[in-house]
C-alpha positions in Angstrom: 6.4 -18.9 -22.1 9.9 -17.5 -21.5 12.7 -19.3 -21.7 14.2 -19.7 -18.0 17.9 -19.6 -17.6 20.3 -18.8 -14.7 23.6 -17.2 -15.7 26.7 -17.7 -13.4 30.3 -14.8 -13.6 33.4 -16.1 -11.5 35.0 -13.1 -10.8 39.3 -13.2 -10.5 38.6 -12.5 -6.6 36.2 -15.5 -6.5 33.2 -13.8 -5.8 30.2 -15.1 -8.3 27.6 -13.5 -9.8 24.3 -14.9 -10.5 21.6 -13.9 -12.8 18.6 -15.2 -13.2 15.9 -15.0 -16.0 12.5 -15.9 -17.0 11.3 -16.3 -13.3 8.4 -14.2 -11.8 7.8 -13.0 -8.4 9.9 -14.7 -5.6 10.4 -18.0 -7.5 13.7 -17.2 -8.3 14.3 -17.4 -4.5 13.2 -20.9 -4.6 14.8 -21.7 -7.9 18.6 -20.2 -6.5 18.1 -21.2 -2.6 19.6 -24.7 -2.2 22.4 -23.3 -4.8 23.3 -20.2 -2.8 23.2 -22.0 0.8 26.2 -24.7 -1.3 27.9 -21.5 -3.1 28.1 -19.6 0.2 27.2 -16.5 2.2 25.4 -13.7 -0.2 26.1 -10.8 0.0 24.2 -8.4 -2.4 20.7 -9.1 -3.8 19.3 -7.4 -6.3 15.6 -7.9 -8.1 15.2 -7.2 -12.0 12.0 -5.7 -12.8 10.7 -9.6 -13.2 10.5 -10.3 -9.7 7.6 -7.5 -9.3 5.6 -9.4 -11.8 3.1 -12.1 -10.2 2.1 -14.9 -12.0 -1.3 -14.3 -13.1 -2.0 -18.2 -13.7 -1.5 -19.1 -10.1 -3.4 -16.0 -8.9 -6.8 -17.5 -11.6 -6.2 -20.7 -9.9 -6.4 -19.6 -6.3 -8.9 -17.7 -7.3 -10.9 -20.4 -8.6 -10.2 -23.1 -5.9 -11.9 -20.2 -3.1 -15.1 -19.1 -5.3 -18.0 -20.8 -6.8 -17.2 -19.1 -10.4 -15.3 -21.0 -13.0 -12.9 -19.4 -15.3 
């Protein structure tokens, strides 16, 4: 599993940049939400190639929970 770590630049204008790593899908929007509402209003969002990578665990589980065939 990869190691999951959020990286913060204050820039001299006081605008901050946040990166975020090790996250898949849109759980980096859950992860940096309650954060970015206390931070302020963003501006610019921009998605690494991680956030168009699904979790394949939670997709076997759903799967699992809405057929009869165990995995």
């Amino acid at each position: 599993m990869p190691q999951k770590t959020l990286r913060f630049k204050i820039h001299q204008d006081g605008k901050v940049e946040e990166t975020v790593e090790g996250f898949y899908g849109d759980s980096c929007n859950d992860v940096t939400k309650n954060l970015e509402e206390s931070l302020g209003k963003v501006t610019v969002k921009n998605k690494t190639s991680d956030a168009f990578i699904s979790n394949q665990n939670e997709k076997l589980q759903q799967l699992n929970n809405e057929s009869n065939v165990s995995f």
